[in-house]
ZADO-1210 file (C-alpha; in nm, 4 decimals, padded with zeros to 6 digits):
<atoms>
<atom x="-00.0498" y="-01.6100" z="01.7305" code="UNK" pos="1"/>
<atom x="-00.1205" y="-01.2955" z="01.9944" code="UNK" pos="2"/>
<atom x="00.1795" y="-01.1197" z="01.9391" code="UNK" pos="3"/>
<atom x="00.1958" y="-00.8781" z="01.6490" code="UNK" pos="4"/>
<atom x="00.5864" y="-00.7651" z="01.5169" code="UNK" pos="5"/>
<atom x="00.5848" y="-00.4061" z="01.5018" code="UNK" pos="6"/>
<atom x="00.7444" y="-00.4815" z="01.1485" code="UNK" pos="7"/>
<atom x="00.4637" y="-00.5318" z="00.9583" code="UNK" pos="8"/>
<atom x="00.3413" y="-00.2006" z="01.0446" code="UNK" pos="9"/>
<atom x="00.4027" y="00.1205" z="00.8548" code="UNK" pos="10"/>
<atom x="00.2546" y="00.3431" z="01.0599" code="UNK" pos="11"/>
<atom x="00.0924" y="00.6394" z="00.8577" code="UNK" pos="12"/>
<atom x="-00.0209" y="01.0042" z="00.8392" code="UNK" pos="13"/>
<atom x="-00.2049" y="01.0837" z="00.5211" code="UNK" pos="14"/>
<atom x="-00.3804" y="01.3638" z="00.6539" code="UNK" pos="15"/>
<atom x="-00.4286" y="01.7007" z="00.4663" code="UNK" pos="16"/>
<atom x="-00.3935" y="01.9090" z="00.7785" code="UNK" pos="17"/>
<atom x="-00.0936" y="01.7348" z="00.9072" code="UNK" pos="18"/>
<atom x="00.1931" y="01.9687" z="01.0166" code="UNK" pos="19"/>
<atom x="00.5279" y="01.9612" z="01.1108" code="UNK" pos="20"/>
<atom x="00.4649" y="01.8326" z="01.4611" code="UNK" pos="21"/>
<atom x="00.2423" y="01.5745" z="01.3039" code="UNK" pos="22"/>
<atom x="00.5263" y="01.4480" z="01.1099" code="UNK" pos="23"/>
<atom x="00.7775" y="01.4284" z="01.3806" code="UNK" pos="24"/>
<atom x="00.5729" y="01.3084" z="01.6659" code="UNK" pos="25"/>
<atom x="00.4905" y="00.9934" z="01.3981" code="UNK" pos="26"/>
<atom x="00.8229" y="00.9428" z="01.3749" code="UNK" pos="27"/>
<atom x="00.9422" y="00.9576" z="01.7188" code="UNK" pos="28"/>
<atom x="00.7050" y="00.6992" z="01.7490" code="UNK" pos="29"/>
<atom x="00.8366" y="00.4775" z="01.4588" code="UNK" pos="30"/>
<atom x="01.1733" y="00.4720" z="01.6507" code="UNK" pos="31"/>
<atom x="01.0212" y="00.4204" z="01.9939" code="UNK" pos="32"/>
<atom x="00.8167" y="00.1149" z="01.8929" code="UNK" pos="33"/>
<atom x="01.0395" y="-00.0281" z="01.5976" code="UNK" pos="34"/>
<atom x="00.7286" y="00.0310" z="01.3136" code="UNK" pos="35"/>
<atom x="00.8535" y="-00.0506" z="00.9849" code="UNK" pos="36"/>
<atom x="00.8246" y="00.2677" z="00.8308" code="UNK" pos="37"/>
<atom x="00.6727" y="00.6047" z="00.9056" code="UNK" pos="38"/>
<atom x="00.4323" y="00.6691" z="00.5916" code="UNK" pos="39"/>
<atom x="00.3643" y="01.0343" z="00.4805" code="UNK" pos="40"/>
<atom x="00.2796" y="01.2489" z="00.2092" code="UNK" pos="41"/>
<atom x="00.5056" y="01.3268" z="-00.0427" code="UNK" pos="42"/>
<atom x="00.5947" y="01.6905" z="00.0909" code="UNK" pos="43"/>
<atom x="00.7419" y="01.5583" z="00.4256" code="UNK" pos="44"/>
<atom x="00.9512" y="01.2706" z="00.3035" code="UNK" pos="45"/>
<atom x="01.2538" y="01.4838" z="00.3721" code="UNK" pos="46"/>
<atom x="01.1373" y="01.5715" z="00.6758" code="UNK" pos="47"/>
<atom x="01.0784" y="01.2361" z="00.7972" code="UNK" pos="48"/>
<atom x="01.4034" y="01.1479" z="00.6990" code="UNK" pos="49"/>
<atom x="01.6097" y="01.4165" z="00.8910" code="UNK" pos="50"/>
<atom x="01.4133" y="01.2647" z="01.1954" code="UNK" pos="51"/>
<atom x="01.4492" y="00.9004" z="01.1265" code="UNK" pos="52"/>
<atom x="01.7998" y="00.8785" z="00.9169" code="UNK" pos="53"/>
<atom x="01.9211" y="00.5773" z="00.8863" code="UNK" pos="54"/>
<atom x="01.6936" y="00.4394" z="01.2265" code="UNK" pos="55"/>
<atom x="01.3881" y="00.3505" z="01.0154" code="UNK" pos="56"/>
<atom x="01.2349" y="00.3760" z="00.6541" code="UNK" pos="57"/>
<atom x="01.0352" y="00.6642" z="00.4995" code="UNK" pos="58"/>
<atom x="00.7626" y="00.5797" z="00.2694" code="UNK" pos="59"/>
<atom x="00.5157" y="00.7644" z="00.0835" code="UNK" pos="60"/>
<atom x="00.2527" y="00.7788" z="-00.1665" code="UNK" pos="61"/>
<atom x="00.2550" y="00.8419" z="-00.5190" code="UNK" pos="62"/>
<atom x="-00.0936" y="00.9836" z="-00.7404" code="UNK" pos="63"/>
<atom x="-00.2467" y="00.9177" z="-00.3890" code="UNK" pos="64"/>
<atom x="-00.5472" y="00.8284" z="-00.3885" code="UNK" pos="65"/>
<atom x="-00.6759" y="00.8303" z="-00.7246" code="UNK" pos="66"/>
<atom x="-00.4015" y="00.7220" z="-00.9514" code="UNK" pos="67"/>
<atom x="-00.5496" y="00.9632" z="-01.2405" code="UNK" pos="68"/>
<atom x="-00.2480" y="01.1284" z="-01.2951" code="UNK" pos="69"/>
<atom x="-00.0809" y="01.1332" z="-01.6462" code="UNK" pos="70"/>
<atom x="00.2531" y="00.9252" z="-01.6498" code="UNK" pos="71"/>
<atom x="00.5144" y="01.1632" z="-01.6766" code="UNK" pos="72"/>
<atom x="00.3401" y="01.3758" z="-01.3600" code="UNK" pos="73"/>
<atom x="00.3875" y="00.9911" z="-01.1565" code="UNK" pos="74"/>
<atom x="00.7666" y="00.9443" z="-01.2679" code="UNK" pos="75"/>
<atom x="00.8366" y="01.3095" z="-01.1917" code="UNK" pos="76"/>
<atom x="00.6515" y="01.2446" z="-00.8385" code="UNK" pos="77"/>
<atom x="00.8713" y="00.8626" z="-00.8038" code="UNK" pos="78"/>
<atom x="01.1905" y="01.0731" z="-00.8432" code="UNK" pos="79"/>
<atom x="01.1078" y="01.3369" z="-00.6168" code="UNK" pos="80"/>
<atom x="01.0833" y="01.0835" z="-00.3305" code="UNK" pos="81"/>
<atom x="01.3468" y="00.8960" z="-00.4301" code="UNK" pos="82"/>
<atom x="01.5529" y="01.2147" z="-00.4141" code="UNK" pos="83"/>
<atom x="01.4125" y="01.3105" z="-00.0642" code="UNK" pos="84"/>
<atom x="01.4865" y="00.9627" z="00.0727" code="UNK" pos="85"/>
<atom x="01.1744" y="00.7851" z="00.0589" code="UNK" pos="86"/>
<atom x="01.2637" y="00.4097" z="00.1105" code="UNK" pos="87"/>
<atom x="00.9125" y="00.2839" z="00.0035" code="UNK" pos="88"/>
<atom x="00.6516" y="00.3931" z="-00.2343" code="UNK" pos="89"/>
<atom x="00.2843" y="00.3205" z="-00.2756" code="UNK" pos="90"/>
<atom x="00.1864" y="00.3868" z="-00.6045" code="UNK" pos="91"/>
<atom x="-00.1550" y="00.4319" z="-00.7283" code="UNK" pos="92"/>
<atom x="-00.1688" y="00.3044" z="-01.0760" code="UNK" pos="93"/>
<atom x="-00.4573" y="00.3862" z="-01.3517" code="UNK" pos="94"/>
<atom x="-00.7545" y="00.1357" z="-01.2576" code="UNK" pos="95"/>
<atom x="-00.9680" y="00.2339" z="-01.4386" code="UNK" pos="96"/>
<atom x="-00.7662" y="00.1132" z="-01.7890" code="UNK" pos="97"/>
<atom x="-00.8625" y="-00.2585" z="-01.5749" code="UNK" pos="98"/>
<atom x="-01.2463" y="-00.1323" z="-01.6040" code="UNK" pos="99"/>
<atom x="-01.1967" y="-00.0714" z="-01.9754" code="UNK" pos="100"/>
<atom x="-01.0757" y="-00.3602" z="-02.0816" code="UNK" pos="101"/>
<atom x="-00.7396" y="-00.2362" z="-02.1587" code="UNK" pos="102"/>
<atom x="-00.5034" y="-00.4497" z="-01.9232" code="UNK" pos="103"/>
<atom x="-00.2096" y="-00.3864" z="-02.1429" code="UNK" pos="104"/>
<atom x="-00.2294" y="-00.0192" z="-02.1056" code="UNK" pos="105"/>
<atom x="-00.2584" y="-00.0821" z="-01.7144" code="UNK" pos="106"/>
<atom x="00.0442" y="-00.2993" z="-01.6779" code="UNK" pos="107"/>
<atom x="00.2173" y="-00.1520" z="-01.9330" code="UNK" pos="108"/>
<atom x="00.2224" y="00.1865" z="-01.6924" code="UNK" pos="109"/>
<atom x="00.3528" y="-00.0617" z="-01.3796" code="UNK" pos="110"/>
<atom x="00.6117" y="-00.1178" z="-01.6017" code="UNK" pos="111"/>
<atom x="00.7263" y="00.1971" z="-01.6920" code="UNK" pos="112"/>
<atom x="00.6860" y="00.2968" z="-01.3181" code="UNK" pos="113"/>
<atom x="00.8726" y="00.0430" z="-01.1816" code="UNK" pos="114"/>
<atom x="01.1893" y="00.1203" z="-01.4225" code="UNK" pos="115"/>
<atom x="01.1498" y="00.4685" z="-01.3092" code="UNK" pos="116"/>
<atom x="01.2104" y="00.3974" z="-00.9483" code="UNK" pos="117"/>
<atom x="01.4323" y="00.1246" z="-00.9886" code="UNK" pos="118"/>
<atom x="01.6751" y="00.3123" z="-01.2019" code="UNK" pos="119"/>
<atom x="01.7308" y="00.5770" z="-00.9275" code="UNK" pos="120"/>
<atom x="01.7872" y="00.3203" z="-00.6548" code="UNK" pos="121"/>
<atom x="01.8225" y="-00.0538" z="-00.7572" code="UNK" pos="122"/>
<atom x="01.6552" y="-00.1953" z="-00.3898" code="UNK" pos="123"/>
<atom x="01.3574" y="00.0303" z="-00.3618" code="UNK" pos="124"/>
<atom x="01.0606" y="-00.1054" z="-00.1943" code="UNK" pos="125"/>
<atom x="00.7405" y="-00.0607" z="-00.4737" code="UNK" pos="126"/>
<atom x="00.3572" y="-00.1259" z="-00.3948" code="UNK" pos="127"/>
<atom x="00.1183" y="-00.1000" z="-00.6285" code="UNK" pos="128"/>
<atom x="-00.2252" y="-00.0213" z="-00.4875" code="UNK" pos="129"/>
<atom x="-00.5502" y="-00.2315" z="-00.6198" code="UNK" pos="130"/>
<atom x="-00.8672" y="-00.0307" z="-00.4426" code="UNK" pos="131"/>
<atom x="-01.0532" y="-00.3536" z="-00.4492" code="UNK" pos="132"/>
<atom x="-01.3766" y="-00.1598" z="-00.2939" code="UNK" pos="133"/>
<atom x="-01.4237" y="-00.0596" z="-00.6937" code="UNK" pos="134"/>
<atom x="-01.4633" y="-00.4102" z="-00.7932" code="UNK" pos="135"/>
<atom x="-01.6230" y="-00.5966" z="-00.5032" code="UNK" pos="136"/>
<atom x="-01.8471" y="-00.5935" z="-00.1678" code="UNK" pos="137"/>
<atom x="-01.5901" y="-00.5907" z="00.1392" code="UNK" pos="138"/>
<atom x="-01.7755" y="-00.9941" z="00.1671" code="UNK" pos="139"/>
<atom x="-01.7289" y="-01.1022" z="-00.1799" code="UNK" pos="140"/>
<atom x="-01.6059" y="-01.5001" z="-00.1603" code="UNK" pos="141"/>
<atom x="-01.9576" y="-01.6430" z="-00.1117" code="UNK" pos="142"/>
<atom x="-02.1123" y="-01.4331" z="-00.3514" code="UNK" pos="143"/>
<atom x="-02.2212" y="-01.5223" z="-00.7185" code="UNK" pos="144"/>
<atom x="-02.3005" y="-01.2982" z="-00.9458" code="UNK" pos="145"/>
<atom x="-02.2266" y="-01.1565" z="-01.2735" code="UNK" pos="146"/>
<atom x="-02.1124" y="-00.8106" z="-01.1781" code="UNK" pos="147"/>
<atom x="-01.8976" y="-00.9506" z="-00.9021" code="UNK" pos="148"/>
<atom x="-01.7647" y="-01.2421" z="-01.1040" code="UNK" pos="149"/>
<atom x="-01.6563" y="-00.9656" z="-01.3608" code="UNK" pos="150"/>
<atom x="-01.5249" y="-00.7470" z="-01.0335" code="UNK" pos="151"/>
<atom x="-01.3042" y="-01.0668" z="-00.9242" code="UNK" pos="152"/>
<atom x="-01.1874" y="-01.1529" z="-01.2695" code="UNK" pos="153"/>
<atom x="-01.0578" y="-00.7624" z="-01.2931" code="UNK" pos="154"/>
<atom x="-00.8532" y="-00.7959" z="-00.9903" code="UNK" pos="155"/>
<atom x="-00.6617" y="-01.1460" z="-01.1125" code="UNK" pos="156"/>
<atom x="-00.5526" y="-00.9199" z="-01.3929" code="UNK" pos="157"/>
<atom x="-00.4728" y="-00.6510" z="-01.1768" code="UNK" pos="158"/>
<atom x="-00.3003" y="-00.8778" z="-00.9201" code="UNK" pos="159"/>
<atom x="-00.0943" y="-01.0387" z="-01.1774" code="UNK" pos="160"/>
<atom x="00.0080" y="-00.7545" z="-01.3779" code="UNK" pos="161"/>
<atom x="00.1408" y="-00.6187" z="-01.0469" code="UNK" pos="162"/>
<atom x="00.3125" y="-00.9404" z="-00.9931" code="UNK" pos="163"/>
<atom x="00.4859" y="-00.9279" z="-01.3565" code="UNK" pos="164"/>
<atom x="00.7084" y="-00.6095" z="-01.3241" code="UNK" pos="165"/>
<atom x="00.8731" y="-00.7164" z="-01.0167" code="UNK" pos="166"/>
<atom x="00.6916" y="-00.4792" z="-00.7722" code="UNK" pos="167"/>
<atom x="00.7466" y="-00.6137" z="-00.4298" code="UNK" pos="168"/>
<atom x="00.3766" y="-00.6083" z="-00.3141" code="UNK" pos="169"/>
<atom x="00.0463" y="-00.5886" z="-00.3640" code="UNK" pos="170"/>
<atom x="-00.1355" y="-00.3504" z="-00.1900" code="UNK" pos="171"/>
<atom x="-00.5212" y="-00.3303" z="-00.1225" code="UNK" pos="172"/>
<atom x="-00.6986" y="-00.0587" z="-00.0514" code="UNK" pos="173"/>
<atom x="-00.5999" y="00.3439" z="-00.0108" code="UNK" pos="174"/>
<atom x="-00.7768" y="00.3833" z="00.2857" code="UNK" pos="175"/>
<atom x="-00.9849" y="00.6627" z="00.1024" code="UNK" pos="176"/>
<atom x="-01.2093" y="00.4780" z="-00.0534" code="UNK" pos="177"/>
<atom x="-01.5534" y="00.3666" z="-00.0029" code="UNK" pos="178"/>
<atom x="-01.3960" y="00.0687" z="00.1787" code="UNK" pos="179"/>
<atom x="-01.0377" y="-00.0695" z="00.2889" code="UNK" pos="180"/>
<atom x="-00.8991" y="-00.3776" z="00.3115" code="UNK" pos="181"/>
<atom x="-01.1166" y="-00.7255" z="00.3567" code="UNK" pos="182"/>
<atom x="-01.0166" y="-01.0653" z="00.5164" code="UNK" pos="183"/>
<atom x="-01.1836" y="-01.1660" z="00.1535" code="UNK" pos="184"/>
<atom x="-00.9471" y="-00.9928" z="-00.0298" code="UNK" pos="185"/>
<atom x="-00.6119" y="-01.1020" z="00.1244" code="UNK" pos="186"/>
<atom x="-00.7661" y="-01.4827" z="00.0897" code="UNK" pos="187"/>
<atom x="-00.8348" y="-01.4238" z="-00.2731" code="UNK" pos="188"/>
<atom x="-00.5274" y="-01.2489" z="-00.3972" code="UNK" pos="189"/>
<atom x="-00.2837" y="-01.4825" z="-00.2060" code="UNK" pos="190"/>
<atom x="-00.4598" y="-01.7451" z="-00.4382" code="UNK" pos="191"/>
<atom x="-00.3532" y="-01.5785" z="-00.7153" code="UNK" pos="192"/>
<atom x="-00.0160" y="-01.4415" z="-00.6866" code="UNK" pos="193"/>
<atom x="00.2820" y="-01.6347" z="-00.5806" code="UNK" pos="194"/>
<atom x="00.3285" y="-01.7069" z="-00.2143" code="UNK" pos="195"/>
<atom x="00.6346" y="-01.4503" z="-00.2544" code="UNK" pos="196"/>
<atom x="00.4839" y="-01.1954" z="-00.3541" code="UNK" pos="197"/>
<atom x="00.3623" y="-00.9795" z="-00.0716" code="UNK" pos="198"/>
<atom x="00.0420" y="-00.7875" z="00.0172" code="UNK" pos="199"/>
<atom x="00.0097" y="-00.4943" z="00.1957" code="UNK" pos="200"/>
<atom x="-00.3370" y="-00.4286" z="00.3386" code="UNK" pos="201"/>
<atom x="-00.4829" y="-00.1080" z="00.4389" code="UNK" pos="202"/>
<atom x="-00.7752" y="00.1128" z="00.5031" code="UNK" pos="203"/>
<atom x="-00.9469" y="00.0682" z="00.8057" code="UNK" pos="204"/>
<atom x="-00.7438" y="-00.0912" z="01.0012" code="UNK" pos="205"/>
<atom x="-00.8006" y="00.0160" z="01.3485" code="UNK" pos="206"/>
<atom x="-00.7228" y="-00.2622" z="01.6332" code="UNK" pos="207"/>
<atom x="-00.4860" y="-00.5645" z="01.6805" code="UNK" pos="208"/>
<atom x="-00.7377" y="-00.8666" z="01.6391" code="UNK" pos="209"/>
<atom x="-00.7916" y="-00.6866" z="01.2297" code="UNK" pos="210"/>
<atom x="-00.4033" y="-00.6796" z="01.1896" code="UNK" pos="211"/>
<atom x="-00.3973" y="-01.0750" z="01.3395" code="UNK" pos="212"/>
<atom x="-00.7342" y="-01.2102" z="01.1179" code="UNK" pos="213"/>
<atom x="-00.5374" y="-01.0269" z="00.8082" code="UNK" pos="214"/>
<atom x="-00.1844" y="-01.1985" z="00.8623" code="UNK" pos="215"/>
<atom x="-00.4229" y="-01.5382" z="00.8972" code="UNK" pos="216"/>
<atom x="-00.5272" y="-01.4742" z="00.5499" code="UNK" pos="217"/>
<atom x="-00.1835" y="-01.4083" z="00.4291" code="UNK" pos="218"/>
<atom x="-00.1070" y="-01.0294" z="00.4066" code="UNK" pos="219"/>
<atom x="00.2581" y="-00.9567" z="00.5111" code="UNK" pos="220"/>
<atom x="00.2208" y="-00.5419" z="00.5941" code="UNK" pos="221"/>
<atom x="-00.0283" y="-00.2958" z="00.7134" code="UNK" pos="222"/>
<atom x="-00.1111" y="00.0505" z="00.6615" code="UNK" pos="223"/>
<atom x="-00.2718" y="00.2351" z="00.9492" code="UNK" pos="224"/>
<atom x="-00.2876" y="00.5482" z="01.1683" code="UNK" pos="225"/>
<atom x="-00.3254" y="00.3226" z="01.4642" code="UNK" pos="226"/>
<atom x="-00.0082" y="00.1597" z="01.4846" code="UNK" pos="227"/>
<atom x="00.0855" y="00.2419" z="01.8427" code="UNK" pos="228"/>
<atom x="-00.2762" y="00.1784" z="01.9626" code="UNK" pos="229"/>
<atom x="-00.2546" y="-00.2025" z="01.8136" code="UNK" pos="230"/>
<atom x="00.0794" y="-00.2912" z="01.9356" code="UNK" pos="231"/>
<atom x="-00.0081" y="-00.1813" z="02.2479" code="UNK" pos="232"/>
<atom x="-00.3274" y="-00.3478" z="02.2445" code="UNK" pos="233"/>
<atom x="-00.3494" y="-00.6336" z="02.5135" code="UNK" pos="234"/>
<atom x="-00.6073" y="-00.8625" z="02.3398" code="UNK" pos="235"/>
</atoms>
């Protein structure tokens, strides 16, 4: 497979400078390529969506990048979008209750979450975002040790507590972290959630041969600031 669908692409600007004229020429783009999305903070989802309409989605971030928001602040944030148009949201959910050994507490905010954004519009797309750079090297499969057992055991409870409340995907990485996504980690979370459940990769993610090795290991969308650069790409 050489060809990459434009589709799996949500094609992103996170930055903290980004203007106006950042936000439209990203979506102009998103229409003139067919990206799935155009991805931006939470402050221009409406303005994505008076370029984009009905044309393309709108997706943004919620608690982005550190999750450490109380829960009320991340439901007030989910309906916000919602009410702006966003189509999809990547939600950063409290990792560090994982870390403390307090995976009830972790899922049990995925739940509440996931009710919030649901109840405001039934078929809204929801990622939940495991920064797996926290737990494990970027080359992690051949490894064996006790911290990274531990690292790999935290993200099968992460991964499945995700899968439980119905989210749509799995997402690795932020893309602000000390790493983004791995060819590891896509081949060890598609072992343990169900082959419908999808994963989102991103973080790094600069050229067309990293989208093509990730899709080989089984993620289904990508993140990245590079979208027209890959699909243009020619090898």
């Amino acid at each position: 497979m050489n060809s990459i669908n434009p589709k799996v692409l949500d094609f992103a600007n996170h930055s903290a400078d980004a203007t106006e004229k950042d936000i439209q020429k990203l979506c102009e783009a998103v229409l003139q390529y067919g990206f799935n999305s155009a991805f931006v903070n939470p402050v221009h989802v409406k303005l994505a969506k008076s370029y984009v309409q009905d044309k393309a989605k709108v997706g943004t971030v919620i608690s982005f990048p550190l999750g450490q928001d109380i829960r009320d602040v991340k439901i007030h944030s989910i309906r916000e979008a919602i009410q702006d148009g966003a189509d999809e949201l990547d939600v950063v959910p409290n990792i560090s209750k994982i870390k403390e050994g307090k995976a009830d507490l972790f899922e049990q905010e995925l739940v509440d979450l996931t009710a919030s954004a649901r109840s405001m519009r039934k078929n809204i797309i929801v990622k939940f975002i495991i920064e797996t750079g926290l737990f494990v090297p970027e080359h992690f499969l051949t490894l064996k040790t006790p911290e990274i057992e531990e690292g790999r055991n935290q993200i099968v409870l992460a991964a499945e507590a995700i899968e439980r409340t119905g989210a749509n995907f799995v997402k690795i990485c932020s893309g602000m972290a000390k790493r983004g996504v791995s060819v590891d980690d896509v081949t060890f979370i598609r072992t343990v959630v169900k082959p419908e459940m999808k994963i989102k990769g991103a973080g790094g993610i600069d050229t067309k041969q990293e989208v093509l090795d990730l899709l080989k290991a089984g993620a289904n969308r990508f993140g990245t600031s590079h979208a027209v650069e890959i699909i243009m790409a020619k090898n």
